[in-house]
C-alpha positions in Angstrom: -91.1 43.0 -103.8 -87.3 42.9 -102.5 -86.8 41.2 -99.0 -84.1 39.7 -97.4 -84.6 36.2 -96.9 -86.2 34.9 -92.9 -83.9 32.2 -93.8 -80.5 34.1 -93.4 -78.3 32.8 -90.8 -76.5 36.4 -89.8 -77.1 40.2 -91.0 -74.9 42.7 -89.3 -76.2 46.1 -88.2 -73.5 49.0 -87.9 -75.0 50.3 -84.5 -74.4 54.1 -85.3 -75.8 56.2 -88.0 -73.7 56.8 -91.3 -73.5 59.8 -94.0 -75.9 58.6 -96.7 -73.8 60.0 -99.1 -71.9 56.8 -98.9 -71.9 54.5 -101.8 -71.0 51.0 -102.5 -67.0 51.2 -102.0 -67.2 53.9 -99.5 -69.5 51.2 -97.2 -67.4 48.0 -98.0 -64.4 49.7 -96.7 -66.5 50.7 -93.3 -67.6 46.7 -92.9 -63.8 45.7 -93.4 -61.8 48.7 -91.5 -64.9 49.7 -88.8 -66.3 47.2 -88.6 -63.8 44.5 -88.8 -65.9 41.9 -90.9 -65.3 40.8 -94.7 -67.2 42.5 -96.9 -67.3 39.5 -99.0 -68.9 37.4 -96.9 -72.4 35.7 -97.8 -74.0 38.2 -94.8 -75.8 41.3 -95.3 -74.8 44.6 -93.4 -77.2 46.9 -92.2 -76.4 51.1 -92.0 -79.0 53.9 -91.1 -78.5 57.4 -91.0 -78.7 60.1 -88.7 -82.6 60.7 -88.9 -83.6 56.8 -89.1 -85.7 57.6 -91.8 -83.2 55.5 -94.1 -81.5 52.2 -93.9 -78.7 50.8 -96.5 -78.0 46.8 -96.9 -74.3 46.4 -98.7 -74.0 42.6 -99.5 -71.9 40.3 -101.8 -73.4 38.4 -104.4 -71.0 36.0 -106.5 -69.2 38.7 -108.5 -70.1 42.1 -107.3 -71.7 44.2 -104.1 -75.3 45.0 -104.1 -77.2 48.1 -102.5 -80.2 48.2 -100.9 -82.1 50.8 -99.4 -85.4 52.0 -97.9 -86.3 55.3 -96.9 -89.8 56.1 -94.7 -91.8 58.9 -95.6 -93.4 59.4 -91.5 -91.7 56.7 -89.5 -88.5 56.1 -87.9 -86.7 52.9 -87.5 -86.3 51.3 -84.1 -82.6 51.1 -84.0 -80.6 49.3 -81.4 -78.3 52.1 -80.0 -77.4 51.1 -76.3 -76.0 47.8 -76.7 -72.1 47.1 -76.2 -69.6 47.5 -79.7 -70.3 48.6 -83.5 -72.6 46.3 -84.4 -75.8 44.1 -84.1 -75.7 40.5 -84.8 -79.3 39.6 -86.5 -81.2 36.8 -87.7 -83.4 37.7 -91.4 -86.3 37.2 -89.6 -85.3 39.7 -87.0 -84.0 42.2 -89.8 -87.1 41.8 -91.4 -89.0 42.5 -88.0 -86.6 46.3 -88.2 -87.9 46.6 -91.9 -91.6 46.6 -91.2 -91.0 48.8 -88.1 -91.3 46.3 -85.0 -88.6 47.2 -81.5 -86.1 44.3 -82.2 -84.1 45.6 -79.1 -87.1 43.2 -77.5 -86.2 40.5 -79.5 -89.8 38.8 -79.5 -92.1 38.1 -82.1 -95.5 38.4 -81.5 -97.4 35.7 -79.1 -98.1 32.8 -81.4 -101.9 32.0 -80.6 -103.4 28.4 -80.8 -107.1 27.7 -81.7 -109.0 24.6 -81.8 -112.1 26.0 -83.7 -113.5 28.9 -84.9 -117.1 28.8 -83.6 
């Protein structure tokens, strides 16, 4: 299986939905004129379309771009779309939270439970 890393110290979500049409060069040149970030950075950017049904993550990897993408037969995604500018700063851990379908608008994992014993 393909997952970002929980380890990643950024990802960058584009707050509003794309065309999914868009490939590779068409979404580097969004990151760097939209966006305002460097493409070639060591960060992952996040894109969804209209339907959230769909999410794309452009990223760098030593000598080329690579393109992710997920698509959801019944769900949607919970995106963030009523906080301030283009885009979402995110921590993999978080972006992996959006991936198996959690509210990260919240910004909370779950409660983390202690037990002494099992009987």
């Amino acid at each position: 299986m393909m997952r970002p890393s929980n380890d990643l110290p950024e990802v960058y979500l584009c707050r509003d939905p794309i065309d999914f049409r868009k490939g590779i060069n068409s979404l580097a040149v969004l990151v760097e004129d939209t966006l305002s970030l460097n493409p070639f950075s060591e960060t992952l950017f996040v894109f969804c379309n209209r339907r959230r049904n769909r999410v794309k993550i452009l990223y760098w990897e030593h000598s080329g771009f690579c393109l992710w993408q997920k698509r959801l037969e019944k769900s949607r995604f919970h995106w963030p779309r009523k906080q301030q500018g283009d885009t979402v700063s995110l921590t993999g851990q978080q972006l992996n939270w959006l991936l198996d379908g959690y509210d990260i608008s919240r910004m909370k994992p779950h409660e983390k439970l202690y037990f002494s014993s099992v009987l």
